[in-house]
SELUM-702418 format. One record per residue (C-alpha): residue number from 1; residue in three letters; x negated, y negated, z. Coordinates in Angstrom, 3 decimals. Last residue first. Example, Ala and Ser with C-alpha at 12.3 -4.5 7.8 and 13.67 -1.06 7.14 Angstrom:
2
2 SER -13.670 1.060 7.140
1 ALA -12.300 4.500 7.800
! end
This chain:
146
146 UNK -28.471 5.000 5.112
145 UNK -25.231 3.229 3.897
144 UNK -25.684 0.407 1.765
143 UNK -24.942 -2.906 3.380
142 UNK -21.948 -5.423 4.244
141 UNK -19.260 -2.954 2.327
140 UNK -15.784 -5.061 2.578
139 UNK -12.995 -3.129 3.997
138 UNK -9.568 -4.000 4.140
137 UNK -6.831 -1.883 5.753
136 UNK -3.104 -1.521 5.242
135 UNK -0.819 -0.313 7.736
134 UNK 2.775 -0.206 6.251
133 UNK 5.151 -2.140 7.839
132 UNK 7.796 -3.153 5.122
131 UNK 6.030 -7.112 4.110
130 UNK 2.769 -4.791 4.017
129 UNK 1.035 -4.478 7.968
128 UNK -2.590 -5.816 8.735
127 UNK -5.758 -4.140 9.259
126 UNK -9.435 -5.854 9.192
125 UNK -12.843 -4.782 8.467
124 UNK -16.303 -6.422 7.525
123 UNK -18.435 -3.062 7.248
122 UNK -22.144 -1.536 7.987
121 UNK -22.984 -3.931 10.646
120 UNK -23.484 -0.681 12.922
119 UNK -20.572 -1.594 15.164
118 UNK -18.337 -2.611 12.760
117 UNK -17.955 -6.420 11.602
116 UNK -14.170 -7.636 12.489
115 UNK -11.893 -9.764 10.594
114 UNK -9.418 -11.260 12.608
113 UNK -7.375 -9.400 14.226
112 UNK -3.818 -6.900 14.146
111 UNK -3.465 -9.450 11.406
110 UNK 0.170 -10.910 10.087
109 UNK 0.780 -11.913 6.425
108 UNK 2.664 -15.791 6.229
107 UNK 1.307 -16.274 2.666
106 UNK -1.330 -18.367 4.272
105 UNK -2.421 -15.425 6.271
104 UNK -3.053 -13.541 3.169
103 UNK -5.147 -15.867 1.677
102 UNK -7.020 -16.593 4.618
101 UNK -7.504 -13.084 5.423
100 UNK -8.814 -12.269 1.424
99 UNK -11.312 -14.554 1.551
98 UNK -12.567 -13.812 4.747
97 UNK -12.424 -9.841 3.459
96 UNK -14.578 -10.836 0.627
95 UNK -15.501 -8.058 -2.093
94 UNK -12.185 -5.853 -1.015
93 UNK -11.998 -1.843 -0.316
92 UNK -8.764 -1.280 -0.018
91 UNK -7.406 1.667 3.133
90 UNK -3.896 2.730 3.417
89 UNK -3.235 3.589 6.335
88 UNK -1.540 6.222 9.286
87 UNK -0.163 9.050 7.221
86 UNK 1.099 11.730 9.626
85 UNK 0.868 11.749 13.561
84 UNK 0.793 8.213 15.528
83 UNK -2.568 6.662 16.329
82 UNK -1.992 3.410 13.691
81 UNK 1.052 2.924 15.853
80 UNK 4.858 3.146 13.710
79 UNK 7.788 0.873 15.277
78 UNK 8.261 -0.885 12.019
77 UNK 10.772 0.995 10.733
76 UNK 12.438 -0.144 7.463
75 UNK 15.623 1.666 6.990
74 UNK 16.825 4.218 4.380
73 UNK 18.482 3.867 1.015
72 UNK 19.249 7.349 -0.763
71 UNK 21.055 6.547 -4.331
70 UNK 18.649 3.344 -5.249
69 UNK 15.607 4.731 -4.191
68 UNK 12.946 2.097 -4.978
67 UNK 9.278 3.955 -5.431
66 UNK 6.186 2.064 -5.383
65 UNK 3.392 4.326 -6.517
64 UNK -0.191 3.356 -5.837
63 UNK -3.292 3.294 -8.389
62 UNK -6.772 4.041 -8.938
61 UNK -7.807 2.667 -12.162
60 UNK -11.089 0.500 -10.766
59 UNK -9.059 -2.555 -10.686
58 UNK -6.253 -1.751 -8.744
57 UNK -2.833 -0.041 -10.505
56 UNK 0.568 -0.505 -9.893
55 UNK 3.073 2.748 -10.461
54 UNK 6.502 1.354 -10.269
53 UNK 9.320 3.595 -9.759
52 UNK 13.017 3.628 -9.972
51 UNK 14.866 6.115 -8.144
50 UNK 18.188 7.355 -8.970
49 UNK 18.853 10.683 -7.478
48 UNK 21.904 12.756 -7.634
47 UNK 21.038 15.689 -4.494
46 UNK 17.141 15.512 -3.099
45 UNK 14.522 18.511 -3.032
44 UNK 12.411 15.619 -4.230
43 UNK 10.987 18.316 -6.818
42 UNK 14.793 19.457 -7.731
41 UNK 16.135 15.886 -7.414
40 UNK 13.645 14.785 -10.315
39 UNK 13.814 17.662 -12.653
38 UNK 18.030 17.280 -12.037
37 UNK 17.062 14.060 -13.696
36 UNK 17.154 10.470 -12.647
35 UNK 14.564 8.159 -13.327
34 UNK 13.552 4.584 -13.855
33 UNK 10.344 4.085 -14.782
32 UNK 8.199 0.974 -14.716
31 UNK 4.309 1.501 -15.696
30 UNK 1.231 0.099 -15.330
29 UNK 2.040 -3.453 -13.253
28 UNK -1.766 -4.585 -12.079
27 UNK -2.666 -4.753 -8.490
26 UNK -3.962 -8.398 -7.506
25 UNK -3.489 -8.705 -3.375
24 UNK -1.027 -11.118 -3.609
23 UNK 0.760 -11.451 -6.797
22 UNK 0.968 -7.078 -7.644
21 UNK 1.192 -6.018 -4.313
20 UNK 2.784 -8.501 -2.304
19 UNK 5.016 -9.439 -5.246
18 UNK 6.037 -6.119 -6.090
17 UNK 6.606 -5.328 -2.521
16 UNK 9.486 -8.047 -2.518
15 UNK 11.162 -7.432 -5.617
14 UNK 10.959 -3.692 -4.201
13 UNK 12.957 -4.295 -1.364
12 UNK 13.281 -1.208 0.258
11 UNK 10.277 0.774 -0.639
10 UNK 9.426 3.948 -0.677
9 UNK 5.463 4.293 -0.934
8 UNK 3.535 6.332 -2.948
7 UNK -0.546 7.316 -3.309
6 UNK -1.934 7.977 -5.676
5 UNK -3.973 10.333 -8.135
4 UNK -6.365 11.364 -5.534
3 UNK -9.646 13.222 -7.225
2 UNK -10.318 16.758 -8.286
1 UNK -8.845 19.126 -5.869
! end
């Protein structure tokens, strides 16, 4: 493997996810797609979809995937632990984690904390779920490393 290309995320209200992603914490809009091909169901392994998909992009190129399936809606769960099996986070490194807490708060985001410095003063941290319940993490690097 050479690097991560993204990472996705089904959404179910992507007007909603847009503006957490995009207004709140600052991705850029890249691309807007919506598809439908048998292409599309044959790699999804999925009968007649119609998906649209926004790929959103942070500053340093990397980008995430929002993906709005209009033919296969499924339910938010927010009964996910950070310790359970599979995918846990989504981890953002941030220059001001304060900064970025009140911000967040003020747009009605809720904190598993506040902001936290690890154990070896390394790291400011803090997680926090998306408007759908996705972990997210914040990390802002306090010192180099070694």
């Amino acid at each position: 493997m050479k690097v991560i290309r993204h990472t996705g995320i089904v959404v179910k209200d992507l007007k909603k996810m847009m503006h957490f992603y995009r207004d709140l914490l600052g991705f850029k809009v890249i691309k807007k797609k919506n598809e439908s091909s048998r292409y599309v169901d044959t790699i999804l392994m999925l009968k007649k979809v119609k998906v649209t998909t926004v790929k959103i992009a942070a500053d340093d190129g990397s980008f995430i995937e929002l993906l709005y399936f209009h033919s296969h809606p499924r339910a938010i769960s927010f009964d996910r632990k950070l310790c359970d099996t599979g995918i846990s986070h989504i981890a953002f490194t941030a220059a001001d984690v304060e900064k970025e807490y009140r911000k967040l708060r003020k747009n009605g985001i809720q904190f598993n904390s506040v902001p936290q410095i690890s154990p070896d003063r390394y790291a400011k941290v803090v997680f926090f779920r998306d408007p759908e319940g996705n972990f997210i993490e914040l990390v802002e690097v306090l010192k180099k490393n070694g």
